[in-house]
DSSP file (Angstrom, degrees, kcal/mol; ACC not computed):
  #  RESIDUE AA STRUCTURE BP1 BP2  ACC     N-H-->O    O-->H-N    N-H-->O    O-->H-N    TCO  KAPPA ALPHA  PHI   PSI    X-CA   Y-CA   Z-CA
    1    1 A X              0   0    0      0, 0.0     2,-0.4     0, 0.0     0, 0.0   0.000 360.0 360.0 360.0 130.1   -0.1  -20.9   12.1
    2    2 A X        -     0   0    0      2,-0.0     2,-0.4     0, 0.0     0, 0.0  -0.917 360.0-154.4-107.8 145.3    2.0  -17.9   10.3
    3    3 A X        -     0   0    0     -2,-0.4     2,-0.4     0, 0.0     0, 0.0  -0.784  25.8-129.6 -98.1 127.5   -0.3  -14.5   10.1
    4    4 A X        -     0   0    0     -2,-0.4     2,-0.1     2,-0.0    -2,-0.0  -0.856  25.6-145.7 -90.3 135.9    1.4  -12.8    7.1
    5    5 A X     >  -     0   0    0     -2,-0.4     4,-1.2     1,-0.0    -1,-0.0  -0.352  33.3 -91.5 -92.7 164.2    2.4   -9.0    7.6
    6    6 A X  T  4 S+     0   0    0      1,-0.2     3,-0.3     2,-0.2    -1,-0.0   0.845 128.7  49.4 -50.6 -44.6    2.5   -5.9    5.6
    7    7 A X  T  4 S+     0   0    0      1,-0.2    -1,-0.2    56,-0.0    -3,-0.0   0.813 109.1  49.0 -77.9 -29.2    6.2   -6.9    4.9
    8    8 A X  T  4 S+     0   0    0      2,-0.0    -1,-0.2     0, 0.0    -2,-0.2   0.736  84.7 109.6 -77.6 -11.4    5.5  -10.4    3.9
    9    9 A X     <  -     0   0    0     -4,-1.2     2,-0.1    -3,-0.3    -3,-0.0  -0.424  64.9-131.8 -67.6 126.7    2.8   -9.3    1.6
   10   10 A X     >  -     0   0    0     -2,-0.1     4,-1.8     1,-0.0     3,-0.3  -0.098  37.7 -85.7 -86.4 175.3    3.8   -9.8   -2.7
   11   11 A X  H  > S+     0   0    0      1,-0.2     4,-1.4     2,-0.2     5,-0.1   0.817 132.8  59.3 -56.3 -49.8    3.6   -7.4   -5.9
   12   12 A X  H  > S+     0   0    0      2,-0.2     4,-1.3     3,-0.1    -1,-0.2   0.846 105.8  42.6 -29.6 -68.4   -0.2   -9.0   -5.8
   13   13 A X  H  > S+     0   0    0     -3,-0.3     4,-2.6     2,-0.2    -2,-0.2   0.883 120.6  42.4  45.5 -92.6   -1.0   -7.8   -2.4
   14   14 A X  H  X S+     0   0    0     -4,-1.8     4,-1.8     2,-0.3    -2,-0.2   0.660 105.9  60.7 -52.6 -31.1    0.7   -4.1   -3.1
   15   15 A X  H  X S+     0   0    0     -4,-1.4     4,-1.3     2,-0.2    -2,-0.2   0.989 113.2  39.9 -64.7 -67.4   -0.7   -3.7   -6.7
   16   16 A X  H  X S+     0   0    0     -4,-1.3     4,-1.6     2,-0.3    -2,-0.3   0.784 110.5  55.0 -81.9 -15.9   -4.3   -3.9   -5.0
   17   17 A X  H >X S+     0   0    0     -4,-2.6     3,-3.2     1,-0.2     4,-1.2   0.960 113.5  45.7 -51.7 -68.7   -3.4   -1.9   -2.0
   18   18 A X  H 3X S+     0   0    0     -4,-1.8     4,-2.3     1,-0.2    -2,-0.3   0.702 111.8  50.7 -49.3 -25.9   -2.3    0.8   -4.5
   19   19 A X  H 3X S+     0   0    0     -4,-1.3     4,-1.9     2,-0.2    -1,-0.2   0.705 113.1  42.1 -66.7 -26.4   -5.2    0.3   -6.4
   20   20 A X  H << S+     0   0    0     -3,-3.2     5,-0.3    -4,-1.6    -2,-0.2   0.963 112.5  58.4 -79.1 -65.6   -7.7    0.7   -3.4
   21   21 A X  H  < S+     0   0    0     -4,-1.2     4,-1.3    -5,-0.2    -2,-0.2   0.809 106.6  41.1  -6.6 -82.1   -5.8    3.3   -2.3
   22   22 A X  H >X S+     0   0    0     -4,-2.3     3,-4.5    -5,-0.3     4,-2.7   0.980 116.0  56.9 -26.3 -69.6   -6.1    5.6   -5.7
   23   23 A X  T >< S+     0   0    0     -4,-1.9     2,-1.4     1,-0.3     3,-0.7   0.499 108.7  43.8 -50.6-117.9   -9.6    4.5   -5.5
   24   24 A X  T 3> S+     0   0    0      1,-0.3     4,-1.3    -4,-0.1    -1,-0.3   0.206 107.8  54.5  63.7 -66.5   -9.8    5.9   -2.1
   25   25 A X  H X> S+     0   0    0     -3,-4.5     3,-1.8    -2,-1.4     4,-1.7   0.920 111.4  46.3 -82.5 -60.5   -8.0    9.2   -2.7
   26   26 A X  H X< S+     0   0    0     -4,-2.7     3,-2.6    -3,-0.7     4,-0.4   0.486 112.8  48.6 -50.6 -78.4  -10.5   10.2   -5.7
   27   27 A X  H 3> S+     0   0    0      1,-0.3     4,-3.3     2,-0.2    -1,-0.2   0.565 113.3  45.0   6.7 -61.8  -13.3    9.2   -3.9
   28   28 A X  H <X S+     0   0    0     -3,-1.8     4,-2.1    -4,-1.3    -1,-0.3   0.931 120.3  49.7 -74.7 -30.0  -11.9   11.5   -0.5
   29   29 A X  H <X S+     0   0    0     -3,-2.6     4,-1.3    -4,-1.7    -2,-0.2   0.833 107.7  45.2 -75.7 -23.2  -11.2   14.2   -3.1
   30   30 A X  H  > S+     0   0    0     -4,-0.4     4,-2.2    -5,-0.3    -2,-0.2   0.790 113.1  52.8 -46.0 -54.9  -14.3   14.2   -4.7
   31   31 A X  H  X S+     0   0    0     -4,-3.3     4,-1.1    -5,-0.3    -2,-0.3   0.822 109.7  48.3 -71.3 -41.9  -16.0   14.2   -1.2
   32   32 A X  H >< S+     0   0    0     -4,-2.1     3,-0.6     2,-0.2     4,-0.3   0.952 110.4  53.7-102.2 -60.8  -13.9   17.3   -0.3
   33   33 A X  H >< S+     0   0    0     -4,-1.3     3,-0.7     1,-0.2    -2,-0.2   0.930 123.7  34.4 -20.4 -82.0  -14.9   19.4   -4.1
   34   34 A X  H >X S+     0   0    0     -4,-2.2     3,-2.3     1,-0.2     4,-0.8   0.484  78.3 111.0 -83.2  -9.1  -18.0   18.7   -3.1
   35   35 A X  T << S+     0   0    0     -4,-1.1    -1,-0.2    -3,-0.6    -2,-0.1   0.603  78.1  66.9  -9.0 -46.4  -18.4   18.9    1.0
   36   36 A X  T <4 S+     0   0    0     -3,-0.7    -1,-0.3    -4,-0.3    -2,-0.1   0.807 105.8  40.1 -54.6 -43.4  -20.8   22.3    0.7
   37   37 A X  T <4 S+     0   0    0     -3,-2.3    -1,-0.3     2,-0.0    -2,-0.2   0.251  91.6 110.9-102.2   6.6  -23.3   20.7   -0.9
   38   38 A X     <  -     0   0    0     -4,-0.8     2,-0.1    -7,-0.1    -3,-0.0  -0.554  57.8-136.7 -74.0 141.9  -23.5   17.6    0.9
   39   39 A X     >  -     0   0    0     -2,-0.1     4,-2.1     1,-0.1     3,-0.3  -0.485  34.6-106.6 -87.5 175.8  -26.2   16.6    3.2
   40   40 A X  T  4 S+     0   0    0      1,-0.2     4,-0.5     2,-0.2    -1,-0.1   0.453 115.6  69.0 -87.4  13.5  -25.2   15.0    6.2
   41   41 A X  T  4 S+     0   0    0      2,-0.2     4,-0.4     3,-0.1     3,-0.3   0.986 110.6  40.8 -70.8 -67.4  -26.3   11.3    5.1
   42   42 A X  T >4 S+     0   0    0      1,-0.3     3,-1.0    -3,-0.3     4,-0.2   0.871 107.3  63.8 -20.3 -77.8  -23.1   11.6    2.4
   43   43 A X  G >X S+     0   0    0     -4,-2.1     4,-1.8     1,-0.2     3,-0.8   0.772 104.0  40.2 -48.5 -36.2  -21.0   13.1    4.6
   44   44 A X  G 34 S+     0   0    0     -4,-0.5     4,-0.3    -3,-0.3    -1,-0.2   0.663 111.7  55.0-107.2   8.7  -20.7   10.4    7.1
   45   45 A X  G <4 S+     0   0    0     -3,-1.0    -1,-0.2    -4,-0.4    -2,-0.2   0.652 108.9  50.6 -87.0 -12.8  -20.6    8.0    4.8
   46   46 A X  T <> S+     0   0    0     -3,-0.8     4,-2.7    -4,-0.2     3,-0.4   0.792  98.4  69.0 -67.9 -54.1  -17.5   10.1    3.3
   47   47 A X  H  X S+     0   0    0     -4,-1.8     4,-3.0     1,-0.2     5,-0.2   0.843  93.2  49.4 -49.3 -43.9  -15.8   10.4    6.3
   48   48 A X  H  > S+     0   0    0     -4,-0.3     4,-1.6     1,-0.2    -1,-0.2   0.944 115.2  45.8 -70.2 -35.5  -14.7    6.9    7.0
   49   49 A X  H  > S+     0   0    0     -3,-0.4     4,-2.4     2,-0.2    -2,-0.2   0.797 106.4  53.7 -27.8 -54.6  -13.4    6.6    3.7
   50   50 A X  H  X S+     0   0    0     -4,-2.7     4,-1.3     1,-0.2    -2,-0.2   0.894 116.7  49.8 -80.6 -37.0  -11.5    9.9    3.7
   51   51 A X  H  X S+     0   0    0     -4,-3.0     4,-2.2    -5,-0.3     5,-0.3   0.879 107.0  46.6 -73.0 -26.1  -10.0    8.3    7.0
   52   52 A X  H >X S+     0   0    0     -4,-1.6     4,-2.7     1,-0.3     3,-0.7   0.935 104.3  63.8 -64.7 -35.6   -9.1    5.0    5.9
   53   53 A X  H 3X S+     0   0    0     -4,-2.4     4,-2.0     1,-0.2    -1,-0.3   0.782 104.0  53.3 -72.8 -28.8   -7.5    6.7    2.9
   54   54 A X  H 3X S+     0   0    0     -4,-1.3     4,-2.1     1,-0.2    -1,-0.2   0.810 105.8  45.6 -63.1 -34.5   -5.2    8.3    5.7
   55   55 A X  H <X S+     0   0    0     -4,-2.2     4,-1.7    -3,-0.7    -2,-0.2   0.756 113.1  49.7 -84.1 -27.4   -4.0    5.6    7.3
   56   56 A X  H  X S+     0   0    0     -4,-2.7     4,-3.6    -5,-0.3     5,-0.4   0.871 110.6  57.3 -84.3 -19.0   -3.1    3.6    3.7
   57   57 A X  H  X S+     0   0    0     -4,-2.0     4,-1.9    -5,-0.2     5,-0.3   0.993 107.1  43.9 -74.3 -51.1   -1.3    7.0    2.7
   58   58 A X  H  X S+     0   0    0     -4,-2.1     4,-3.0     2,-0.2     5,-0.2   0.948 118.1  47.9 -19.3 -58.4    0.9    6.7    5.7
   59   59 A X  H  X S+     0   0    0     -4,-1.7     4,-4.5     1,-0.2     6,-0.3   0.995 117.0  39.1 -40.3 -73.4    1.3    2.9    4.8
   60   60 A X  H  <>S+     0   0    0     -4,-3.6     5,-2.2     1,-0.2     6,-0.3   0.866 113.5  55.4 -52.2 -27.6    2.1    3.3    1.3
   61   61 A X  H  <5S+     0   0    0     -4,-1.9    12,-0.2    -5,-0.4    -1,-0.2   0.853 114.0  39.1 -77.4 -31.8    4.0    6.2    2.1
   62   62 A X  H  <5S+     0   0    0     -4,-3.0    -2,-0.2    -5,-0.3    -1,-0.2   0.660 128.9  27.6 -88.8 -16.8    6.5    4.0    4.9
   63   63 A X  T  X5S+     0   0    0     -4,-4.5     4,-1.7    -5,-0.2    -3,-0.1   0.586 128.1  18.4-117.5 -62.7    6.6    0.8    2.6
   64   64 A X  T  45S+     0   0    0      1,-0.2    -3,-0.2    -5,-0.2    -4,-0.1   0.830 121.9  59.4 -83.3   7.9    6.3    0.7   -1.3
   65   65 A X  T  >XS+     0   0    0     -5,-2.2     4,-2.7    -6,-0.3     5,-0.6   0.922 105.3  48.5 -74.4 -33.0    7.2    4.5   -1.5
   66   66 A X  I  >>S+     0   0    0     -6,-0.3     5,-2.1     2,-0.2     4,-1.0   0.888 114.2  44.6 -65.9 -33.6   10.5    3.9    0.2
   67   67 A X  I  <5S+     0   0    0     -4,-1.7     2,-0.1     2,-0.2    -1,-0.0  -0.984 117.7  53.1 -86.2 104.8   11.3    0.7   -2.3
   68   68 A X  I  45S+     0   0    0     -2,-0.8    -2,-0.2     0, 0.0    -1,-0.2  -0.707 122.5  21.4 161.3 -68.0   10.1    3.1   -4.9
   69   69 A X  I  <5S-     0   0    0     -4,-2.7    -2,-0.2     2,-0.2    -3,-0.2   0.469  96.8-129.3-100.4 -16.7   12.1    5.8   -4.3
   70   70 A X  I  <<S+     0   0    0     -4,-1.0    -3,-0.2    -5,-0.6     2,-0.2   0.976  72.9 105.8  43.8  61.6   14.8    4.0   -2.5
   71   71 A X  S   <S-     0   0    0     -5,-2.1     2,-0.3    -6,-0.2    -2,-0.2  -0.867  75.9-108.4-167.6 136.1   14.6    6.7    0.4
   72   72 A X        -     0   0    0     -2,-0.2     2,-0.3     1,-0.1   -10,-0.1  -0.460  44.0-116.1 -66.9 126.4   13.4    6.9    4.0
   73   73 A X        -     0   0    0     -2,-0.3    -1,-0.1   -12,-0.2     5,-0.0  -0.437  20.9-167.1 -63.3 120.1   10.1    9.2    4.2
   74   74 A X        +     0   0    0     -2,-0.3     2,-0.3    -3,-0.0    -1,-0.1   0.657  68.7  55.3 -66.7 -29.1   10.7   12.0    6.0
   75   75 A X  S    S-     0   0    0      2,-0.3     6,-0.1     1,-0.1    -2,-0.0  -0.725  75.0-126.3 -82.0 148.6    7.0   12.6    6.1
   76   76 A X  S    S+     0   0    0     -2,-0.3     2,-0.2     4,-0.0   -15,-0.1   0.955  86.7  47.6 -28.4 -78.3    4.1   11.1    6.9
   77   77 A X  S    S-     0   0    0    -16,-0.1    -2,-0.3   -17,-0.0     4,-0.3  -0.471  79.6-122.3 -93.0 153.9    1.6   11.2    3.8
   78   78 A X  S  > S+     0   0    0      1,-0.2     4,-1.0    -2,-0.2    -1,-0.0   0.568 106.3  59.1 -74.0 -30.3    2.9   10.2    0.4
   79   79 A X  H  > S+     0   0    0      2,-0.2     4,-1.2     3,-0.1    -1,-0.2   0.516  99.0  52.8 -68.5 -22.0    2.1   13.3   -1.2
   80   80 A X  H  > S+     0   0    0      2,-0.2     4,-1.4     3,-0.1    -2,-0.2   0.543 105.5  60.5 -80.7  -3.1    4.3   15.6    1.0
   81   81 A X  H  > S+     0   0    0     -4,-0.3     4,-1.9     2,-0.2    -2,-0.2   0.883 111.2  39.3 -97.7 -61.9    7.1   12.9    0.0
   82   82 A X  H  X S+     0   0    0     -4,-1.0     4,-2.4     2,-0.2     5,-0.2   0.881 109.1  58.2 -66.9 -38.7    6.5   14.1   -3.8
   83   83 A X  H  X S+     0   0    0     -4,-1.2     4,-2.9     1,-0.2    -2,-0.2   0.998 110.5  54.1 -53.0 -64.5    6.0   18.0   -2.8
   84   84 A X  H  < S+     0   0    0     -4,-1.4    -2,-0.2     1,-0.2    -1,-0.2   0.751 111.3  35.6 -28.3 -51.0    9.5   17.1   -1.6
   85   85 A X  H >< S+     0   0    0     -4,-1.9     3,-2.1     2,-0.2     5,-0.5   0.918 108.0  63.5 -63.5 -52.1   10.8   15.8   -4.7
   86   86 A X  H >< S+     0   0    0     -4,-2.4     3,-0.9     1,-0.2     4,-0.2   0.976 104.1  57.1 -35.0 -78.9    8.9   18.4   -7.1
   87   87 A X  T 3< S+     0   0    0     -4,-2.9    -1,-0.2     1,-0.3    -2,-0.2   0.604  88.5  65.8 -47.6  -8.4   11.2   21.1   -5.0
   88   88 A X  T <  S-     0   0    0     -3,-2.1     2,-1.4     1,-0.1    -1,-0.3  -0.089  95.2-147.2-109.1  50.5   14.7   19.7   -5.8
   89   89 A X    <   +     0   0    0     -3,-0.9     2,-0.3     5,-0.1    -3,-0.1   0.286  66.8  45.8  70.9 -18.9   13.7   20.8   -9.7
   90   90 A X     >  +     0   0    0     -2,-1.4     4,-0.8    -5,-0.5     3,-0.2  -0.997  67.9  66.2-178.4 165.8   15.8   17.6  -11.1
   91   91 A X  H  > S-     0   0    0     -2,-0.3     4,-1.2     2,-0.1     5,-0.1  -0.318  88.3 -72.2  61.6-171.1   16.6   14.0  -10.9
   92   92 A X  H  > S+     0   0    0      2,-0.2     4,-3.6     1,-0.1     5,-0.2   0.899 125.7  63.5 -97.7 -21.8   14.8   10.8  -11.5
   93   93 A X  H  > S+     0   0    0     -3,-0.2     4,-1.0     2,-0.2     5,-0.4   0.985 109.3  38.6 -13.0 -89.9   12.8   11.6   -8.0
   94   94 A X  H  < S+     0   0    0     -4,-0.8    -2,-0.2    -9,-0.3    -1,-0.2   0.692 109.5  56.4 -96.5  20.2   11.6   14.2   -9.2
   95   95 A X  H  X S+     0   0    0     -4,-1.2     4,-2.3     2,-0.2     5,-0.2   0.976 116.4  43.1 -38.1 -78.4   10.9   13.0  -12.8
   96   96 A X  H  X S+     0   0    0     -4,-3.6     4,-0.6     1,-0.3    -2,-0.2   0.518 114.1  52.1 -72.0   1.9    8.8   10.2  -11.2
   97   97 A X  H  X S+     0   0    0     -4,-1.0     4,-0.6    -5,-0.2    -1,-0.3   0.583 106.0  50.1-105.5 -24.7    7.4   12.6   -8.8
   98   98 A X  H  > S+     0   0    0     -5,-0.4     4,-1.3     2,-0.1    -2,-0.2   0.807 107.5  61.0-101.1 -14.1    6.2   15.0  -11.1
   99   99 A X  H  X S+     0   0    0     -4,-2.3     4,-2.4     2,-0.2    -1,-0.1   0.867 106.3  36.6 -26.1 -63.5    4.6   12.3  -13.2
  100  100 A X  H  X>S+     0   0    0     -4,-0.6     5,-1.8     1,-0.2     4,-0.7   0.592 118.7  49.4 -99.3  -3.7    2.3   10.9  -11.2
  101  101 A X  I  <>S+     0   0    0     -4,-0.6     5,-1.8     3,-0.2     6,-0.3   0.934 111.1  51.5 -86.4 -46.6    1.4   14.1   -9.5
  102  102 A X  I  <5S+     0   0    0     -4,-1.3    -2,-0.2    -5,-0.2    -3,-0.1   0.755 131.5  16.3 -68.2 -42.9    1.0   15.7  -13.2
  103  103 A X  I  <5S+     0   0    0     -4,-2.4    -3,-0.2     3,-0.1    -1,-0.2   0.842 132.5  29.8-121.0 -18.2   -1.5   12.5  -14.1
  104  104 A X  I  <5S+     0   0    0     -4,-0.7    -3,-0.2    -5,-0.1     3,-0.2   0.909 129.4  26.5 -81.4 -78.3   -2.8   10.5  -11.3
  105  105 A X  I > <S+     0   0    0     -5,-1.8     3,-2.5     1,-0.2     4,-0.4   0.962 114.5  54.7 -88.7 -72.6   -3.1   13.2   -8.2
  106  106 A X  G > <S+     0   0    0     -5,-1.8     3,-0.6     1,-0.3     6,-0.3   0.581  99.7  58.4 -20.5 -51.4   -3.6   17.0  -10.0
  107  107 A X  G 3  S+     0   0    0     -6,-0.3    -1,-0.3     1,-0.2    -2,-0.1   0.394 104.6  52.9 -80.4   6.8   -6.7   16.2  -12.2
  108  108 A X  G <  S+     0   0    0     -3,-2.5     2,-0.3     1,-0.0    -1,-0.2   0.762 104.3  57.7-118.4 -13.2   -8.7   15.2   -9.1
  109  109 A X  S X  S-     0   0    0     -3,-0.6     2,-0.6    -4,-0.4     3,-0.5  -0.805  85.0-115.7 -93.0 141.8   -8.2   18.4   -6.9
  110  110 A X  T 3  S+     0   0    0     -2,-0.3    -3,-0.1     1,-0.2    -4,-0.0  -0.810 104.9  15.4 -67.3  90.4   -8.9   21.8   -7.7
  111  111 A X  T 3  S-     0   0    0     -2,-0.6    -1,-0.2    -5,-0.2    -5,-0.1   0.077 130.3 -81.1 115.9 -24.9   -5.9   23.9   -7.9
  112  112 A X    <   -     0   0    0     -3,-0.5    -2,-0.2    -6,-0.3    -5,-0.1   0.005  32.2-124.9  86.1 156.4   -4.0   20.7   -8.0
  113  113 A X  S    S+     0   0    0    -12,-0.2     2,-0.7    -4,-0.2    -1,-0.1   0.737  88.8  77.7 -98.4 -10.4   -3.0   18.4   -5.1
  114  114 A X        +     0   0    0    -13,-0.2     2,-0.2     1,-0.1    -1,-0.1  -0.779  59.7 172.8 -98.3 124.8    0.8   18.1   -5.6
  115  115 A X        -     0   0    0     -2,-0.7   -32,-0.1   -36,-0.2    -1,-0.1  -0.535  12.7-162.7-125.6  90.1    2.0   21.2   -4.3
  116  116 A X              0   0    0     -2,-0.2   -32,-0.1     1,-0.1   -33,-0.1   0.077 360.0 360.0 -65.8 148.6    5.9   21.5   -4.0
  117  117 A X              0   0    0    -34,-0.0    -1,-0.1     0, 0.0   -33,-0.1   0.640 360.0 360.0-128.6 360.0    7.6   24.1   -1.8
């Protein structure tokens, strides 16, 4: 019996991780906007969420960002991998890095989330 792995896993597979994923981050960003006024029923129903979404940004961040970007993560999370990019100003890195922070990540944090240094 073959068990299929994160590497054996198709463009099917990875589309809906990334999709859960997104789904995932608004959700833990929403939940973090709003945290003050949550009672504590919400909240620990946020929290597992906000965690799963940590471990699939690792994931995402060690498999399809590296085939993405066609570079080894130096980071952890997938957003410090784009802060990265953002700061070297110029290439198709950070093109594509300032994209998807500029229309996917930004509009769901206050302040923005992608913040390059």
């Amino acid at each position: 019996m073959h068990f299929p792995t994160l590497i054996d896993s198709g463009l099917v597979d990875w589309t809906i991780y990334t999709y859960v994923f997104y789904l995932l981050f608004v959700v833990t960003m929403t939940a973090k906007a709003a945290w003050a006024n949550l009672s504590i029923v919400p909240r620990v129903l946020l929290v597992p969420a906000a965690l799963v979404a940590v471990l699939m940004d690792v994931i995402f961040n060690l498999i399809p960002a590296t085939l993405i970007f066609l570079d080894l993560p130096r980071e952890l999370l997938f957003t410090k991998r784009l802060d990265r990019y953002e700061a070297q100003g110029a290439g198709w890195r950070y093109t594509v890095a300032r994209w998807l922070c500029q229309n996917l990540l930004d509009p769901f944090q206050q302040g923005g989330h992608c913040t390059p240094q």
